[in-house]
N, C-alpha and C positions, 0 to 999 in steps of 0.2 A: 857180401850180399846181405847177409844179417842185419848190420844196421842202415842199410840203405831200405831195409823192407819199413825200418822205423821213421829214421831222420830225412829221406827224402820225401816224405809228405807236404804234397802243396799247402797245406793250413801252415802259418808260421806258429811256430812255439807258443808265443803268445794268447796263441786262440785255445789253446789246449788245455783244457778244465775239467775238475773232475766232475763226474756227470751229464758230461756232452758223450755221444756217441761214439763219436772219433774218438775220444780220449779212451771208452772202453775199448773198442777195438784195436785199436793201437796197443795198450795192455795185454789185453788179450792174446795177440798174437806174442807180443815180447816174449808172454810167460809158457806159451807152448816152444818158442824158440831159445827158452833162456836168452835174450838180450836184456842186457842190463837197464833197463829207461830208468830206472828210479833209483836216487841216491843219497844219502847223509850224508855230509863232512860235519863230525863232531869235533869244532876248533878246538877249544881246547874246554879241559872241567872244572876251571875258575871258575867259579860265581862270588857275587857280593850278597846273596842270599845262605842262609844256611839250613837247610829244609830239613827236617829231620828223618825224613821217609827217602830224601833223594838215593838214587842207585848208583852217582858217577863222580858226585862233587870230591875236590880234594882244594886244598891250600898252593898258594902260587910255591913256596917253600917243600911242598912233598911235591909238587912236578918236576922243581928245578933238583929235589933230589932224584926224581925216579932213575931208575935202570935204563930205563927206554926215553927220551928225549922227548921232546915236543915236536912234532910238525913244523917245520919253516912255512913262509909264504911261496918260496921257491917249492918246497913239494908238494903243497897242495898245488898250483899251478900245473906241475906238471903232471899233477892225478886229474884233476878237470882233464887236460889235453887228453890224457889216455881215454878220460871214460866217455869224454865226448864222440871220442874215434870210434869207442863199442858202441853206443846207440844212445848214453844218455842223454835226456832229456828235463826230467826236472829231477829237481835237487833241494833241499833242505837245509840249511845251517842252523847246526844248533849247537849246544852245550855241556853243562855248566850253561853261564852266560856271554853268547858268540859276541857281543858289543865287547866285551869285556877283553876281547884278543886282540892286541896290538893291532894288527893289521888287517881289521876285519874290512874296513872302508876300501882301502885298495884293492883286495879280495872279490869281495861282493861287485865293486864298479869292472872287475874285470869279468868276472864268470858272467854279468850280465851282459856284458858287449861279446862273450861267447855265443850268446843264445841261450842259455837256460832259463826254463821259466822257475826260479828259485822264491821259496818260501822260508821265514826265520821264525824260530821257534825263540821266544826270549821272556823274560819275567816284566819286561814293562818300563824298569824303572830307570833307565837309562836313554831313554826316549826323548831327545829331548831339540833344543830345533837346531843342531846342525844335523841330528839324524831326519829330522823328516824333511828339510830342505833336500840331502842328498839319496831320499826316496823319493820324493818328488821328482827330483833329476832321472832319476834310474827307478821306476817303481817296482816292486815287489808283484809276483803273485798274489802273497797272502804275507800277514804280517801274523803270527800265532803268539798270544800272548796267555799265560797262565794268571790267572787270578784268583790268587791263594786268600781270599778275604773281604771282607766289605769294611774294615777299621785299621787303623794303625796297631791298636791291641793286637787284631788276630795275627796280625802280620809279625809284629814280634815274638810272639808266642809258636809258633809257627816255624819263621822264618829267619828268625833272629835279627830280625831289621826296624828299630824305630819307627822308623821315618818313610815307609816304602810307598803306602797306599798314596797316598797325596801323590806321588811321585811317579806309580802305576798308571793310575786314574786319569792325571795331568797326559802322561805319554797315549795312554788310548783314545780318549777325546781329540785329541791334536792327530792321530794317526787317520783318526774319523773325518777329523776337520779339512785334512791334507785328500782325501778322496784314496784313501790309503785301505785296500779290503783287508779286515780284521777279525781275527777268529777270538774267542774264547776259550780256553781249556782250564779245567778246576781238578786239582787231586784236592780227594776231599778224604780228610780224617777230623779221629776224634777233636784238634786240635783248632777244625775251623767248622767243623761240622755245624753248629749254631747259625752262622753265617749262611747257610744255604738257599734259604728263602729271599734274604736280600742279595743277594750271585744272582740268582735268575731274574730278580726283579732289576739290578743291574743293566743284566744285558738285553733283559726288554726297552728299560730305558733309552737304551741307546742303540737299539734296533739292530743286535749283532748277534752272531750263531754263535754257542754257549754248548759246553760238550766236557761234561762233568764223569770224573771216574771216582769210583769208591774201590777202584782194585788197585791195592799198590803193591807194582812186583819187590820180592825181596830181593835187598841190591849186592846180588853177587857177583856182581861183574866189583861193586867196592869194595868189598871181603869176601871172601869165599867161604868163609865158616857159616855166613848169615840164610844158608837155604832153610828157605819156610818162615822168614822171620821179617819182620819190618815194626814201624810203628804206625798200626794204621786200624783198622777193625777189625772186632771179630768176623765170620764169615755170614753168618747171620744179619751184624750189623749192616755188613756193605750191601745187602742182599736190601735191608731195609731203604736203606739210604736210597741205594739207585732208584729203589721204586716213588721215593718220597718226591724225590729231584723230574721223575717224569710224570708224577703228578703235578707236579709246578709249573713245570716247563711245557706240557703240550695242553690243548683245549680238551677237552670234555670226549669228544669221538676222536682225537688222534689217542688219548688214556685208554680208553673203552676198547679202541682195536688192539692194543698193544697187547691187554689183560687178555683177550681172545686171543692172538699167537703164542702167548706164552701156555696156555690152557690149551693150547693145541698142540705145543710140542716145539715152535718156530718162535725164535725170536733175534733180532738183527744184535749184532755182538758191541753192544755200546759200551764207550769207553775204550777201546781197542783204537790201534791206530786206523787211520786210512788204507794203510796198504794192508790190514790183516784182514782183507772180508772175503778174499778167495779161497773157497776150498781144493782142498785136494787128496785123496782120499789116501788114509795111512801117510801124509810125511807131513813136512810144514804147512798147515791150514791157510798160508796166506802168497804173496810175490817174493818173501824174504827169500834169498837164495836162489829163485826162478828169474825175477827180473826187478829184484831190489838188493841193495844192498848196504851197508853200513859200514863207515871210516872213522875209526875211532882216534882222540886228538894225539896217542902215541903209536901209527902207523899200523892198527891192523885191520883187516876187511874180517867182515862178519855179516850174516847173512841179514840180523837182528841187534837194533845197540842193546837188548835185554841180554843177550846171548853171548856170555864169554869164549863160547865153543860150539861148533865148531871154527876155526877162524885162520886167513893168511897174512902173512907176512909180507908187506909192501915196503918194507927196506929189505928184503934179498930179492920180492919177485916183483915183475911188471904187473899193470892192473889187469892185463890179460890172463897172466898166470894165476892171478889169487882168484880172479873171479872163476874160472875152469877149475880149480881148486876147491872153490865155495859150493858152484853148481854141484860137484860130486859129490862134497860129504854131506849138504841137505839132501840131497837126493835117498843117501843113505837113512837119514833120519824115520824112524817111525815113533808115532804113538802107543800107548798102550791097549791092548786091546780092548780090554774092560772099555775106555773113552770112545774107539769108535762105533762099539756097540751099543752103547747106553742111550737111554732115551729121551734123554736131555741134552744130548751131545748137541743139538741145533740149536739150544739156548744159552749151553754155554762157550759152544764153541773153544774147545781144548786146541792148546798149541802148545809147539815144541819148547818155546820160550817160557809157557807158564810152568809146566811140569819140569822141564828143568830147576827154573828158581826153588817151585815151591818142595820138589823132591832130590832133587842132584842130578835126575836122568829123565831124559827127553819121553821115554817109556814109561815113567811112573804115575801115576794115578793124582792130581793135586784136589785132594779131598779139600783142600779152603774152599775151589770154586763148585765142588757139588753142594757142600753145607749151603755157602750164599745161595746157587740156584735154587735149591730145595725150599728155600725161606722165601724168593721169588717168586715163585709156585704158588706157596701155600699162601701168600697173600694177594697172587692174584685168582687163586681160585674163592678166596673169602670174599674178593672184590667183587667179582665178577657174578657171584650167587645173588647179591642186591643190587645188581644193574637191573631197570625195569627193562 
């Protein structure tokens, strides 16, 4: 009964967007019934990029050594089957970079002739026209491409890739060209920081939604000693940044309202993913573990790819198991209370993922993002004193 409350909806998959109504409501309901709609298969954490802040990258040589194996194309097949059975719906392929797995083509043409309306998260530079011929054949949702830079410099310096941008650039124009819908996303550190004004000028360029983070989680899911650490701003700086990047990015009164909700107490959690903007009061702030969920590329379900833990095991259990597994121990999860008391809690919107990374425990207080908020604050209360 559960996912027929979801996947028997007259609207085909297809039609289902975020921001349409139906699509809230369908949400909606998933996340009071725990069905699973929404899902990541993280193929595997290859990339031909080497980011320095990344949280998941490893060498094709520490996979083929790991403990735990890689995912076949036969199990992820057979996880699509399962989660299509509980309710899912859309799905996301991501990385490392998902072009970059062997069988991501047969994959992708097949989960599409499932029905999912699937989006791919990718670096760009592998885009090239046997990929958008066989998107054109099967089109995507959404094609989500990060764009770490506006030069080859920043890109190596960065990324450890010579040659990328040209190669980025080439893939999202042709993704444009192809009638291919294409997202923007920037992690922005010291490293490309510079670059900011021509990223927005970018993607105004080429007429595409641009959605730029200054918070990079510390990647404990890639070592576990690194909570609270990354290469990326101080808390102040990212606090700057953001505000710099939405002075760029919106007109004159989309700025001036922003400055006024955050001088109000309110402000929409940017940078965050899609699925983190539902609250919920004391546990996971978002659909992670309600009705999302995450497949990491050596078998384990997880409520959040941020979140090494809580997490099940999908070589001993079925996707039914691990997800009724997942459901309970987010459910179990709280914040700290300080976070849900505080008065800033609706601008920074605290989650179990952040406090985790940034403290080791889902309950602890991650004082990065009060410093940034507080620097948010305090420059859009300066702001907002010399608005006429």
């Amino acid at each position: 009964q559960r996912q027929m409350c979801i996947r028997d909806s007259p609207m085909s998959v297809l039609q289902i967007a975020p921001g349409n109504s139906l699509t809230e409501f369908l949400y909606r309901k998933a996340t009071r019934m725990n069905v699973p709609i929404s899902g990541t298969f993280e193929l595997s954490p290859v990339c031909n990029f080497d980011c320095r802040m990344c949280y998941v990258r490893k060498t094709a040589k520490e996979v083929a050594e790991s403990t735990r194996p890689i995912l076949t194309l036969e199990d992820w097949r057979s996880i699509a089957r399962q989660a299509r059975d509980a309710g899912m719906l859309d799905l996301l392929l991501t990385g490392g970079e998902p072009l970059l797995w062997p069988d991501f083509w047969t994959l992708y043409e097949e989960l599409i002739d499932m029905g999912f309306q699937i989006s791919i998260n990718t670096n760009g530079s592998l885009i090239d026209d046997n990929a958008i011929r066989r998107f054109t054949e099967r089109p995507p949702h959404r094609v989500n491409v990060t764009l770490y830079g506006a030069s080859e410099e920043t890109y190596f310096r960065l990324c450890g890739n010579r040659t990328a941008y040209s190669k980025v650039d080439n893939g999202i124009r042709s993704l444009k060209a192809a009638g291919i819908t294409v997202k923007l996303n920037c992690s922005l550190t010291p490293l490309n920081a510079a670059d900011l004004e021509q990223i927005v000028a970018y993607a105004r360029e080429i007429d595409t939604v641009l959605s730029v983070a200054t918070y990079m989680f510390p990647p404990i899911r890639r070592c576990p000693d690194m909570v609270g650490v990354n290469e990326r701003f101080t808390p102040e700086e990212s606090g700057r940044y953001l505000m710099d990047y939405l002075r760029l990015d919106r007109d004159q009164k989309a700025y001036q309202h922003y400055l006024k909700g955050i001088a109000a107490g309110y402000a929409e959690p940017l940078g965050l993913d899609e699925g983190c903007f539902d609250p919920a009061d004391g546990k996971v702030r978002c659909r992670a573990g309600r009705a999302s969920f995450w497949i990491t590329w050596d078998g384990w379900m997880t409520p959040c790819g941020m979140m090494p833990h809580p997490r099940a095991d999908l070589r001993q259990l079925d996707f039914h198991q691990a997800w009724q597994q997942i459901v309970s121990d987010t459910a179990a999860l709280r914040l700290s209370g300080t976070c849900e008391s505080c008065p800033a809690r609706n601008i920074c919107h605290p989650c179990a993922a952040i406090s985790l990374a940034e403290t080791g425990s889902t309950a602890g207080i991650p004082t990065y993002m009060c410093r940034s908020v507080a620097e948010m604050q305090r420059i859009a209360l300066s702001e907002q004193d010399k608005l006429p």
